[in-house]
N, C-alpha and C positions, 0 to 999 in steps of 0.2 A: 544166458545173457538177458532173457528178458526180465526177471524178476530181479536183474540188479538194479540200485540207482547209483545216479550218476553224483559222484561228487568232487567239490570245488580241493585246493589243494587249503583251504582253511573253511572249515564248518563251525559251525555250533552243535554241542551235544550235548544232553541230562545223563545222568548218573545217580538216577532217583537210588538207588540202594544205601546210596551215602550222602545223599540231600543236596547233591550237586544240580542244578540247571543251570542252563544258556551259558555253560561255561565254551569261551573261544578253543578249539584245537587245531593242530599241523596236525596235516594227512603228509605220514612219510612211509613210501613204501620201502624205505631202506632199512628201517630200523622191525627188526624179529617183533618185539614184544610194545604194546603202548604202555607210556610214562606219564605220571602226573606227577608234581610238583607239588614237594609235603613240607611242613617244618614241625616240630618237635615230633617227631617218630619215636615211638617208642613200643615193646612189645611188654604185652600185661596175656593174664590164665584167665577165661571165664568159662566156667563151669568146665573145668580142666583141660579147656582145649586151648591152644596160642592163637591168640587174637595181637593186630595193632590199633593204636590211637596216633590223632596225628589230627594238627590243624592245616588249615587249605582257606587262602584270601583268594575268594574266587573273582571279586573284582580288581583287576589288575591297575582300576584309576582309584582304587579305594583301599589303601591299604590296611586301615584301621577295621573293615568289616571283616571278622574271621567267624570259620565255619569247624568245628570241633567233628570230626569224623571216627569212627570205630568200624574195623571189621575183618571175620575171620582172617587169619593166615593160608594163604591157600600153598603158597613156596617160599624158598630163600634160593635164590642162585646169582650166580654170577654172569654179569651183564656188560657188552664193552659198550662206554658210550660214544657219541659222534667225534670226540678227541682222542678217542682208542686207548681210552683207559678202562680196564674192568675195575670191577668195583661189585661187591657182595650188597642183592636188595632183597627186600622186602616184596613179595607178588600177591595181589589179593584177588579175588572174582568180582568183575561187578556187572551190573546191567547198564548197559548203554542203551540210550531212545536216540537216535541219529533219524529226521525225517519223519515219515509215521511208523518207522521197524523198532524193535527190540533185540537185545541178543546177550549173552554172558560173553567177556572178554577178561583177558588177565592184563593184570596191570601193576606193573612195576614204580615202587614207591621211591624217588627221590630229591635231590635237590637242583632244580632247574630253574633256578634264581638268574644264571646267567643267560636264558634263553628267555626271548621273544612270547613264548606263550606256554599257560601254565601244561596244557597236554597235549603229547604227543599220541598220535594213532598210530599206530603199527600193522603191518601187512597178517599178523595172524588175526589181529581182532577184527578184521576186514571181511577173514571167515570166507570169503568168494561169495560176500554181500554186497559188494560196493564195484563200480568200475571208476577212475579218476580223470577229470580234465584237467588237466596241472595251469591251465591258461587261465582258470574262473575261480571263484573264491564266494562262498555261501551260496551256494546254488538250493539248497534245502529248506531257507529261512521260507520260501514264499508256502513250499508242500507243507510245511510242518504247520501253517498255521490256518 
């Protein structure tokens, strides 16, 4: 318990692997796997392994800045989302910076155009890193800087 930190039920996190910062996410411990919200997904072969591409407007008041993302395939499965629908995605690895930690999380690629905020965090990528106060919201912003 002592080396976890505490977090707000909305943080900020980087995703340097994929050139994401200060992107807003929901802390949901209900959901298995965390999600980010992609559009043109598509999967390409680099140097003969499956890789995807895929753009991310990481400013949600900007919608014209877009950010051109690539990276390994690490899965494909099937996923139910919060309207209990499954649906077959896309899962990549990436480095999350939450706070001053690091850590590899898996992250399912899809379209959350009708949700509130581009990522979701998921209770595996939480890893038994994190403890939650569902009452506060960026509790991080001050450590992280």
């Amino acid at each position: 318990m002592k080396n976890k930190m505490i977090i707000g039920c909305l943080e900020n996190c980087d995703l340097p692997d994929l050139g994401i910062y200060d992107l807003q996410m929901r802390v949901d411990t209900g959901a298995k796997t965390s999600a980010l919200h992609v559009d043109k997904l598509s999967r390409f072969k680099k140097s003969g392994k499956p890789w995807v591409k895929f753009v991310i407007h990481p400013n949600i008041h900007n919608v014209e800045e877009v950010l051109e993302c690539a990276s390994p395939l690490h899965d494909v499965r099937r996923i139910k989302s919060s309207n209990g629908k499954s649906e077959e995605r896309y899962v990549i690895n990436s480095t999350i910076h939450l706070g001053n930690k690091s850590w590899v999380i898996e992250i399912s690629l899809t379209d959350r155009s009708d949700m509130s905020n581009l990522m979701l965090f998921g209770r595996e990528g939480m890893n038994g890193k994190v403890l939650i106060d569902p009452s506060s919201t960026f509790l991080l912003n001050d450590e992280s800087k």
